[in-house]
N, C-alpha and C positions, 0 to 999 in steps of 0.2 A: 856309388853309381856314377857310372860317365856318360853324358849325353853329346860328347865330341858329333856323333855322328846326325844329332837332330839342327847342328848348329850349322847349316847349310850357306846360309848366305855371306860374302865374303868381307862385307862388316864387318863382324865377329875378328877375323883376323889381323883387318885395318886398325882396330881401334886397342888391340890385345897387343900389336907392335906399338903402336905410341906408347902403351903404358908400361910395354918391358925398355925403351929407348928412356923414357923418364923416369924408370927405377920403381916403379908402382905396380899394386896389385891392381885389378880391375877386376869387378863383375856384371854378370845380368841377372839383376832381380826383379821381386817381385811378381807382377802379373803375369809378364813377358815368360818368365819361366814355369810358374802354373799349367798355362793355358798350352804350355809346348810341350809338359808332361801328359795333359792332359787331353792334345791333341788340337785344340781349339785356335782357328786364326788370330791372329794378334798383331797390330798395327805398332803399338805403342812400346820401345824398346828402354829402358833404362838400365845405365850403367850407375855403379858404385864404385870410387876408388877413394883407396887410403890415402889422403890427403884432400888437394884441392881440385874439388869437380870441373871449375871455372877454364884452373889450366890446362886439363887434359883435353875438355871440349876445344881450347885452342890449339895443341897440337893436334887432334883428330882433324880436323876443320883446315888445318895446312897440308896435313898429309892425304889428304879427300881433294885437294884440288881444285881448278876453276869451276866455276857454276855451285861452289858451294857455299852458305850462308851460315852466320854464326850472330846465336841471340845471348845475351848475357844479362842474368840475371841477380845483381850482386845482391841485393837488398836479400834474397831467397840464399844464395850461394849456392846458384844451378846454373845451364847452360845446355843452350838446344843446339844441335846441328845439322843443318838439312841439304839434302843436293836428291833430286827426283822425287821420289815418289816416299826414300828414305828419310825419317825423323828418330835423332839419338837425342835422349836428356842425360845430365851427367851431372851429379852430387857427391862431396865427398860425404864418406861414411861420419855421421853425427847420433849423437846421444841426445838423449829427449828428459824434462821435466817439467809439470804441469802445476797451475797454481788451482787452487776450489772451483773459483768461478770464471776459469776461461778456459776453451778448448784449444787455445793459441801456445803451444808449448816454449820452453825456453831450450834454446838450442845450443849444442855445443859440438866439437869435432871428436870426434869418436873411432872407435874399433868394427872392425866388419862385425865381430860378433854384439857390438851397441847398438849397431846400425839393424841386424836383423830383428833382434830384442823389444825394437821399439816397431817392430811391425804387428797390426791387427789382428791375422789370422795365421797359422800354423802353414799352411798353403800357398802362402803371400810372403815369408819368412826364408825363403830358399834363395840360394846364389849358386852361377855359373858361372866360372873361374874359364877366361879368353886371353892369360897370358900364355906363353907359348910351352912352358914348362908343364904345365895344370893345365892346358886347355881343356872345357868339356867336363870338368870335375866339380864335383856338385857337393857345396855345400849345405848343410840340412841338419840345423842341432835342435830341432823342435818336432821332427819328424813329418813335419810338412807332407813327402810321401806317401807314409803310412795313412795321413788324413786322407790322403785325395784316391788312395786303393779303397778303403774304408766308405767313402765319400761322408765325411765328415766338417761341419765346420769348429774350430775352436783356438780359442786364443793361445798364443804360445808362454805368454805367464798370467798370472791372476788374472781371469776375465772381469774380477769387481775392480781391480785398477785400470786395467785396460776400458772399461766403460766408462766411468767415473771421471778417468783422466781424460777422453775424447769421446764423447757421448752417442757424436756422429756413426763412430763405428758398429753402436748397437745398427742401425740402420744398413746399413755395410754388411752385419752380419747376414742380417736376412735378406738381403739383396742378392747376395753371393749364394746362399741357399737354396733361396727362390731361382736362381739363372743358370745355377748347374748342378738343382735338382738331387743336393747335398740334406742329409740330417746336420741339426744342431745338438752339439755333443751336451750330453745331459747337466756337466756344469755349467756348460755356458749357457747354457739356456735358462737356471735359474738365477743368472748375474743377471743377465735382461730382465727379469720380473724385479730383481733387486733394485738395478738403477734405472728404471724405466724413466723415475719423475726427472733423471737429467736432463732429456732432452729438452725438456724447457730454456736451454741455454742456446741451443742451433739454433738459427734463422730458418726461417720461413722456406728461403730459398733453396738452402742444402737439403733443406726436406723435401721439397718438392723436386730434387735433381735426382735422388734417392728411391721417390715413390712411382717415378717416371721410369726409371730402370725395372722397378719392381715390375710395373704394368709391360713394361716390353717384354718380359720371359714369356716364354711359350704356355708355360702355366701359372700365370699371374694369383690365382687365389691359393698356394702356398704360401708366397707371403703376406696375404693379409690375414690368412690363419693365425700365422706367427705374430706381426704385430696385432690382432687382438688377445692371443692367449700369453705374448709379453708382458701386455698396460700400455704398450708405448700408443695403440689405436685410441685409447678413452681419451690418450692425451692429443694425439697430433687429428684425428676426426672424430670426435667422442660421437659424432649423426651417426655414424657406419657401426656404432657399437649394440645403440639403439633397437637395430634390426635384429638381435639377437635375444632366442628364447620364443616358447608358445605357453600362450595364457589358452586356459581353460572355463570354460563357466554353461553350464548346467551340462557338460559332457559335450559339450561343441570348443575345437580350438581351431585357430588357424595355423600356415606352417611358418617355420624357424626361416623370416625371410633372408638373415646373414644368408646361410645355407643356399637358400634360394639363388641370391642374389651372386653366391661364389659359381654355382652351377653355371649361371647365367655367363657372367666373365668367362668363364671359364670355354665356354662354349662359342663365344662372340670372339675368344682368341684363338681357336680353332679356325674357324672363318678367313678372322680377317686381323693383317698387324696395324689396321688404323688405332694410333695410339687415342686416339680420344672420343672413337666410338669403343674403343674398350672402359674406359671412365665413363661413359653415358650408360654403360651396361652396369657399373659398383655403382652409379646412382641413380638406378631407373626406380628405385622402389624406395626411395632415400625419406620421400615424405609420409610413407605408411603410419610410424609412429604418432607422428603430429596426428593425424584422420582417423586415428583407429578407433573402432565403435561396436557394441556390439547390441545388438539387434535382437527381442526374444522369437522374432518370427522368419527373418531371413538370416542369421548370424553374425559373423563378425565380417565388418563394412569397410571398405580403407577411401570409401568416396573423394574426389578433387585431389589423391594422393599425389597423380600428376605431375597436376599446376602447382601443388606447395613443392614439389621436389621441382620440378625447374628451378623456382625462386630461393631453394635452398642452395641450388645448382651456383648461382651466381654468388649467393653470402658466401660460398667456400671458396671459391677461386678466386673473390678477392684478398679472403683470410691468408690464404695458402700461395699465395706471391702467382698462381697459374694464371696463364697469358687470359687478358679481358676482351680480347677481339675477338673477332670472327670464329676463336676455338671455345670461349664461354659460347655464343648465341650457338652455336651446333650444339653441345653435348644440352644447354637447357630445352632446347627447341624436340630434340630427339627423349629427353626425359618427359617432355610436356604430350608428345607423340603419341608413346609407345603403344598405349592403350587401343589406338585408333583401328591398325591392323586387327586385334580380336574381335573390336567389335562388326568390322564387316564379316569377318567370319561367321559370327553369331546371328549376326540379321543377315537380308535378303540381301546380295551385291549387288546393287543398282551401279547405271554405270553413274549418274548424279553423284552417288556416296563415294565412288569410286574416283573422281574427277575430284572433289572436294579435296579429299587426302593428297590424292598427288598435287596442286597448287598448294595445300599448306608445308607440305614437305620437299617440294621442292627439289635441287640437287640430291638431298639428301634421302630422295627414296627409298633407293637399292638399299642403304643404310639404317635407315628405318626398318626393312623386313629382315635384315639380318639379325636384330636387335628383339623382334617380335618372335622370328623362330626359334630363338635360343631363350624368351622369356617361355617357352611352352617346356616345365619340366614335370609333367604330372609322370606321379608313378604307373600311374594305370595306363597302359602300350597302348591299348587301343584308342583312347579318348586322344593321346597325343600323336599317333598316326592321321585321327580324325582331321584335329587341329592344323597338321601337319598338310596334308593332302589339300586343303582348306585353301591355305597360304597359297600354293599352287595354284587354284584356280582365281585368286584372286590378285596374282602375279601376271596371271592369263588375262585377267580384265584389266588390268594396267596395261598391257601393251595394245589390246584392242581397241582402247577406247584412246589409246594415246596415235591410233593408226585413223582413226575415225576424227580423231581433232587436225592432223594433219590435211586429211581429207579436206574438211569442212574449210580450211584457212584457204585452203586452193581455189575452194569454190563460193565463193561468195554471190548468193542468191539477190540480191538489190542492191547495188553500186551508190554510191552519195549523187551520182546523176540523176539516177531514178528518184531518188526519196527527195533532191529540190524539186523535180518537176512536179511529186505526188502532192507536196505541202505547197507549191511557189515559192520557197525560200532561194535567197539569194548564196553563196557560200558563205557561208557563217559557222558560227558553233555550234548552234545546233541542230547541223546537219552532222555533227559528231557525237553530239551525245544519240542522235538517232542511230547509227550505225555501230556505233560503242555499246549502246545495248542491244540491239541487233545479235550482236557477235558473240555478246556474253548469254544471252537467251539460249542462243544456237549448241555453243558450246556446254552450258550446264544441262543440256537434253531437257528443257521446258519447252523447247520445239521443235520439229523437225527441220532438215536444211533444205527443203525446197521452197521456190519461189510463192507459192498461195499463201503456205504458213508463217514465209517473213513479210511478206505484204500484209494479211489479219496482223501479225502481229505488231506492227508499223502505225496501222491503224486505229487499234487500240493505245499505241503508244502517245498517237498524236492527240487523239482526243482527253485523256488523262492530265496534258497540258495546253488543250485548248485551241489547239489545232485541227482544222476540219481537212480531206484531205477533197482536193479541186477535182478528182474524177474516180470513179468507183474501178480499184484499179485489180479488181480479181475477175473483171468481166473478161476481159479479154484472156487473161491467163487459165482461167475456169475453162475458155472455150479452146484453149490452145491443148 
């Protein structure tokens, strides 16, 4: 196969003339070539040449011209080159061998066909040939092709050495799965159940760079299918394993909240690419385990699931190296939430309950109901049409009541002038706690916003702290 004609941009021939000028082969592999078979953008270009990566990146980098930049990485034996918008890496072709307990390989200079050998997946294993003779000629001895027509993923030798020896790649695999919505080819899939207990050797943080691509695919609960039907889920979040399975007791069960909880992601990344309102969606139901009860007169109970799943919310994100700011207190706060929207649904929408929610939610409103409409996955059409329509009108009382507080800010019915004159105070403090609950009264609907019912209320205020008010001041406003 020749892809001369997908190789459009005039790189490709810059850099295929240095290495016919310096006597070398050169390719484009890996991803870069994938993603071009398979159609898919791709920012990230890598070259391979027989020999030394280092020097070719410095003839490309001379022959590229002013405004162009050359990074050199000798400790690695790579080298970057960049002018605009364009980013080349450049490695000579090296051979790979691993010790038990490190995913750090020892490296040596190698053959194109070493270099491809030691790559992950059959898919990933391909070279494009940009010397002038070969241009556009595609190397492929693993059939790399065939996988990617088939949509397949699988290693191009042993997958128990290929996991074994970089454990990482189990993660890779299904990441690649999960993102271009590939099967895992049936032996490779039982190398992952084989060497699942590897990955206790990655860090925290490869894992988490891994689980975060997971969650950015457009259908994120493929891959956590996969890593819980691997082992590698018992091991890197054994909480999410937890949600899996229904227990039964006297013919009452509840449902298979995994299940649940993949519908839910699932649905929440339909929505929306907020990466960590899709994480608050894999842990909105994280605490059910811990809560679960079962009841011989109302059945089974998952009470305060909640607030322990927030508080799991935080134990994991710091296990799992994921950022402790301001993106843990979202996804725990929206975990702590979730509940809140059904139950306005369920009770009567006051605007009070209504107002309540939005100050605890805050920004993260709109996000909250995304999170509530996608927790509604009952089989029964109707009940979740109900639910559904529900949301609606209680979206409707968000905005009205959020038009009605506006209002209310505008119009402030007794000034702190009024309320020194009513009590004689001087300006002071408080003449601020008077108008600070004033406002907060107003606002929670415990009173109306007109003037009689903030003056009654002013009045009770003051006498509560011992304050009498120097003229009876609904006289005149009674008669107004």
């Amino acid at each position: 196969m020749n892809l001369k004609s997908k190789l459009k941009s005039k790189v490709f021939h810059t850099v295929g003339s240095a290495a016919d000028a310096m006597g070398r082969e050169c390719y484009v592999v890996g991803g870069y070539v994938r993603d071009l078979v398979i159609g898919r953008d791709s920012k990230d270009i890598d070259f391979v040449t027989v020999g030394s990566g280092i020097e070719l990146a410095q003839k490309v980098a001379e022959v590229m011209g002013p405004n162009t930049t050359l990074a050199v990485y000798r400790n690695y034996g790579t080298a970057q080159v960049h002018k605009g918008k364009t980013e080349l890496e450049f490695v000579g072709a090296r051979r790979e061998s691993y010790s038990r307990d490190s995913r750090n390989p020892i490296v040596e200079d190698g053959t194109l066909d070493d270099d491809l050998a030691r790559r992950d997946f059959t898919i990933n294993a391909m070279a494009i040939s940009v010397n002038e003779t070969t241009f556009g000629e595609v190397i492929d001895r693993y059939d790399g092709l065939g996988d990617i027509e088939r949509r397949i993923i699988r290693t191009p030798l042993d997958p128990d050495i290929t996991f074994s020896d970089d454990p990482l790649r189990m993660l890779r695999c299904i990441r690649f799965a999960t993102q271009l919505d590939f099967d895992i080819d049936p032996e490779t899939s039982d190398a992952l159940r084989r060497n699942a207990h590897r990955i206790e050797i990655i860090t925290a943080e490869r894992i988490k760079d891994e689980l975060f691509k997971i969650m950015a695919s457009p259908k994120p609960s493929k891959g956590w299918y996969h890593l819980l039907d691997s082992g590698l889920l018992a091991i890197i979040l054994p909480e999410l394993v937890r949600l899996k399975g229904v227990e039964v007791v006297n013919g009452r069960r509840h449902k298979d909240n995994f299940r649940h909880t993949m519908l839910v992601l699932n649905s929440v990344a339909a929505m929306s690419d907020n990466i960590y309102l899709r994480w608050a969606a894999l842990f909105h139901d994280i605490g059910k385990p811990a809560t679960k009860h079962y009841d011989p007169e109302r059945g089974w109970t998952f009470h305060n699931h909640n607030f322990i799943g927030s508080k799991m919310v935080k134990t994991i994100f710091r296990r799992m190296k994921f950022p402790l700011g301001a993106e843990m207190n979202y996804v725990a706060k929206l975990v702590d939430l979730h509940m809140r929207p059904i139950a306005l649904v369920e009770d009567e929408v006051t605007d009070s309950a209504v107002r309540r929610l939005a100050n605890y939610a805050e920004e993260d409103l709109a996000d909250l109901m995304i999170l509530a409409r996608a927790d509604i996955t009952s089989k029964d059409e109707a009940r979740k049409a109900r639910y559904l329509a529900n949301f609606d009108l209680v979206e409707q009382k968000f905005r009205d009541t959020d038009a009605k507080d506006r209002e209310r800010n505008r119009k402030n019915p007794v000034d702190g002038t009024e309320i020194m004159a009513l009590f004689g105070l001087p300006q002071c403090p408080q003449v601020g706690f008077f108008a600070k609950n004033l406002k907060q009264a107003i606002k929670d609907c415990e009173i109306d916003d007109d003037r009689v019912a903030a003056f009654t209320y002013l009045v009770k205020l003051g006498e509560s702290v011992g304050l009498k008010p120097l003229y009876d001041p609904l006289a005149g406003e009674n008669n107004g």
